[in-house]
N, C-alpha and C positions, 0 to 999 in steps of 0.2 A: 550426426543429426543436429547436435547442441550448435555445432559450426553455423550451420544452414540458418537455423533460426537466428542467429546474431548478425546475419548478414541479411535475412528479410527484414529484421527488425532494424536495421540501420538505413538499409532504403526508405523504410515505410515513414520513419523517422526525415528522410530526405525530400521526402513527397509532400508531406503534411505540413515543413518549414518552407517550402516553395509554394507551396498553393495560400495559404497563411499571409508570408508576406509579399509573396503579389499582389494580394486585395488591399495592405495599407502604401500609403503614403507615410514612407519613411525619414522623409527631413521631417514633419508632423509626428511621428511616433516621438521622433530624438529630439526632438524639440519639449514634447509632454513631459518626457524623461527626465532633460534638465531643468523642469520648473518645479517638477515636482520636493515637496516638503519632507524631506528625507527624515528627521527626526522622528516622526510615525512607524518608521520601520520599526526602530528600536523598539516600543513596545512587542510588533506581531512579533519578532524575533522572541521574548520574552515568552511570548504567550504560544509559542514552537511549541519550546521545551518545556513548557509546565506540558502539554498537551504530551507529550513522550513520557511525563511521570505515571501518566495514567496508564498509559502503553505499558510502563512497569509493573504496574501492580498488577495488569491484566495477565502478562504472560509469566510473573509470577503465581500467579493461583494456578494457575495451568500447569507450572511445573514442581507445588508442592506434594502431589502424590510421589513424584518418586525425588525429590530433593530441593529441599529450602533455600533457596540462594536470596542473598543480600538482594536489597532492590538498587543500591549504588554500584553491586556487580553487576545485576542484569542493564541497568540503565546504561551505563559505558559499552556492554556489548551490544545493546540495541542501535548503538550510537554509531558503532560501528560497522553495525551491517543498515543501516543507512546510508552512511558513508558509501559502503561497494553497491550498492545501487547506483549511487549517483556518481559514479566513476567505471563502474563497469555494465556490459549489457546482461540480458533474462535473466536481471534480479538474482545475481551472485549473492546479494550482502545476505538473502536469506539463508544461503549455505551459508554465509560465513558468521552468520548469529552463532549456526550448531555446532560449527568445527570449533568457535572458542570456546562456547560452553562446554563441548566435550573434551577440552583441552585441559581447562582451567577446572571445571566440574567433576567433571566422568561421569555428564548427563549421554547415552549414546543421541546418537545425530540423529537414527531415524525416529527415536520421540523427539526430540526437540525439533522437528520439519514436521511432525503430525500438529503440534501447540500452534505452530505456527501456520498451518493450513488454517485451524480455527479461526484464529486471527485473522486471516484474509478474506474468511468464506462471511463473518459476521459482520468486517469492516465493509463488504459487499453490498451485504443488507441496509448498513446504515445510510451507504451513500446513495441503496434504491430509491430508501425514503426520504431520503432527501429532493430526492431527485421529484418524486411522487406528489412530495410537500409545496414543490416552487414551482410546478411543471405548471398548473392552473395559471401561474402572474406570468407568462408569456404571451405577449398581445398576439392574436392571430396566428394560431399556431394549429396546423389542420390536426382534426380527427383523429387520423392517420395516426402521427404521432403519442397521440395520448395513448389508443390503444395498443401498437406498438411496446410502449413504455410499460403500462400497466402488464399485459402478456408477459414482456422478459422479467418483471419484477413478479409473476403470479409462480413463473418455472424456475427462480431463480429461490425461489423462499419453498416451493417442492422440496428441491433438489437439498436445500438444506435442512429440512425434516426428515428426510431419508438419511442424511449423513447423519443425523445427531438422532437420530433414532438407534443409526449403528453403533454412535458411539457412546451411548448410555447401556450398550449390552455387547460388549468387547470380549465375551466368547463365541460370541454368534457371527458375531463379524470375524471373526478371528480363523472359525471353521469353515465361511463362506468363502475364506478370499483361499484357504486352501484345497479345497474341492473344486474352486473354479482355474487355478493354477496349477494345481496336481495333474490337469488333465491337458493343458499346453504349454508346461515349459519340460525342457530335457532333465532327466535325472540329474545330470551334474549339477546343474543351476538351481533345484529344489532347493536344496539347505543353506545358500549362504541368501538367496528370496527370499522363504520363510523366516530365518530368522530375520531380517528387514520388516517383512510384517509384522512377526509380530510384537518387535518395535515399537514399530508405528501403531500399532493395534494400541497397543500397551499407553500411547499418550495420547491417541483419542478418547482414552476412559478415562482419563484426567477429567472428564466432565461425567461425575457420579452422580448425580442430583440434578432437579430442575432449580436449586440455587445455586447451583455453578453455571448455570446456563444464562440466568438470570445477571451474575455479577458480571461476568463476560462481557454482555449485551451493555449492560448499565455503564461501565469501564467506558465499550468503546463508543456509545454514543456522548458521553462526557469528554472523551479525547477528542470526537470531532467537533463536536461544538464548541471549544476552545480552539481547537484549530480553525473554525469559522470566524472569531474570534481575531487570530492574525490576519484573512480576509478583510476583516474590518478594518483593522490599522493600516494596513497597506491602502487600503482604498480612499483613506481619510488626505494620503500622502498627495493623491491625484484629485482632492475637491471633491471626489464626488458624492453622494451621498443615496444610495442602493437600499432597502431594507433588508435587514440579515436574513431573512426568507429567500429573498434572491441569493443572497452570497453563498447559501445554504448548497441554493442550487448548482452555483458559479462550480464550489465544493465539488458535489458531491457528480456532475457529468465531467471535469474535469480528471477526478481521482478514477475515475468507470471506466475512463477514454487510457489509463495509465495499464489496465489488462492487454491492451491491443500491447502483441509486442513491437518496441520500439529500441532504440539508440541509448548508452546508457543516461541517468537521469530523467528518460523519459522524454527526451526532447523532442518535438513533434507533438506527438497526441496529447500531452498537458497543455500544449497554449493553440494547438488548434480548436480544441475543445473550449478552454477559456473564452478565447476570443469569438467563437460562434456564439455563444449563449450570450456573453455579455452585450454581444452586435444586437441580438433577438430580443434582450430585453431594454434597446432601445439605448444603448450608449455607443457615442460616436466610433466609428472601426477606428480608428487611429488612437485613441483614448483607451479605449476595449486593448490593441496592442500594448501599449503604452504598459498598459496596470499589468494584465497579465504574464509581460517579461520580467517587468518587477517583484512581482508573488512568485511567480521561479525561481529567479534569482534567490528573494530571501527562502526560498522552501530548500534552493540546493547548496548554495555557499555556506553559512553558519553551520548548517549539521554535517558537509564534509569537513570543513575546518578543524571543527569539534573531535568529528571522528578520526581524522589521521593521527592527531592531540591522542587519542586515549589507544588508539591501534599503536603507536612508539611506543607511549608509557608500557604495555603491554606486554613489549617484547616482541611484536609482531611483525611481520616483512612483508613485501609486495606478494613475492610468491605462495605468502601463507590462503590468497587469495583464489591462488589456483587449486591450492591443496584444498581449496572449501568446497572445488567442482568435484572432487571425488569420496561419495556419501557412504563411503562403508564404513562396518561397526568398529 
């Protein structure tokens, strides 16, 4: 099954960089390219990785109910399942956050994949609202779409009160998922399931309080607005001059568009997505190219670089990559 989806996910990826750059004029894109003011990178690059510090502290709070890890060891492992995203396809790197933590730790994998479901389900929300925040500065943009928009962000913030309803009461959810798998999986496969729940139970109650829920939230809306932040600087490389409400938004349906599965790094649905909205908000399609292969660029180069760097120091190998695809305890 995992096969299948790496292989829709590389078409889909193949579709979206064809239809993309049919619409520009590419002596035009490569021309933007090379005029552009390189020295600008350097800062968003900067402003990456402060935005990943925060990412640390986030998924350290998360993982001090069952063990306090350094935030310069989480950071290096964050760094590194970064890394396998952006080299591998369906988001490997977050296997391989837990394989080293449980390596290095003897955090088990299936909490360390529930912290990080949080992580995805709240990074979600922020880029709803972002999305929710900039969607108004699009000139001429039907109805349609607003409500559209407002709808998936109305089911989408549900569906996250239901989870974090569950996971502020981690024996309820604990007993539900075993009464409703007790009654369709085979005997054999009960006990080594269960114990994966309740795993995974176990680090969704990492959020004991509504200020755990609160720091979370606070965390990861400060890590993207820093990271809107590298937006910024990259965009200063290409002249233009956007207000960060926009860039917010540039953010935040770009990273939305990153769920559709894709190719690894995401290629395809990040700068299809870039380049519509930026087109929408009225900057030239070739220019809109232009920027948005460069905000890739700096969003994947530096923090693979980085990561392969701290995956050696580690002790790590290629194949430790694959051993991340198999999530037992």
């Amino acid at each position: 099954m995992r096969r299948w989806l790496v292989w829709i996910g590389i078409a889909i990826s193949f579709i979206l960089v064809f239809v993309s750059l049919r619409a520009l004029k590419l002596e035009e894109v490569w021309g933007a390219l090379r005029g552009a003011q390189l020295a600008w990178v350097i800062p968003g690059i900067i402003a990456y990785f402060v935005a990943v510090l925060f990412r640390t502290f986030r998924w350290r709070h998360l993982l001090r109910p069952r063990k306090l890890v350094s935030v310069g060891e989480l950071y290096r492992i964050i760094v590194i399942g970064y890394m396998g995203n952006n080299i591998y396809p369906a988001r490997i790197g977050e296997l391989l956050r837990a394989y080293v933590l449980r390596r290095d730790e003897g955090v088990p994998i299936a909490y360390s994949i529930a912290t990080v479901l949080i992580e995805r389900i709240v990074d979600g929300l922020v880029m709803v609202a972002f999305v929710l925040i900039g969607l108004p500065r699009v000139p001429n943009l039907p109805a349609q779409a607003y409500n559209i928009t407002y709808f998936a962000g109305a089911l989408m913030a549900v569906a996250t009160l239901v989870f974090f309803w569950f996971a502020l009461r981690p024996k309820m959810a604990e007993r539900l998922a075993h009464a409703i798998l007790g009654k369709i999986l085979p005997a054999r496969l009960q006990p080594p399931i269960f114990n994966f729940v309740s795993r995974f139970v176990e680090g969704a109650g990492s959020l004991r309080s509504p200020f755990d829920l609160a720091y979370i939230v606070g965390m990861s809306v400060i890590a993207w607005l820093i990271e809107t932040v590298k937006y910024f600087f990259v965009m200063k490389a290409f002249a233009l001059d956007l207000p960060f409400v926009d860039l917010m938004l540039v953010n935040g349906v770009a990273n939305l568009f990153t769920i559709i599965p894709s190719g690894p790094g995401f290629v395809g649905t990040f700068d299809a997505a870039g380049i519509g909205v930026l087109s929408a908000l009225g900057v030239p399609s070739n220019i809109a190219g232009a920027y948005t292969l460069a905000l890739h660029a700096v969003l994947w180069l530096p923090v693979t670089l980085v990561g392969a760097f701290f995956m050696l120091r580690e002790g790590l190998h290629w194949n430790d990559l694959q051993k991340a695809g198999d999530v037992k305890e």
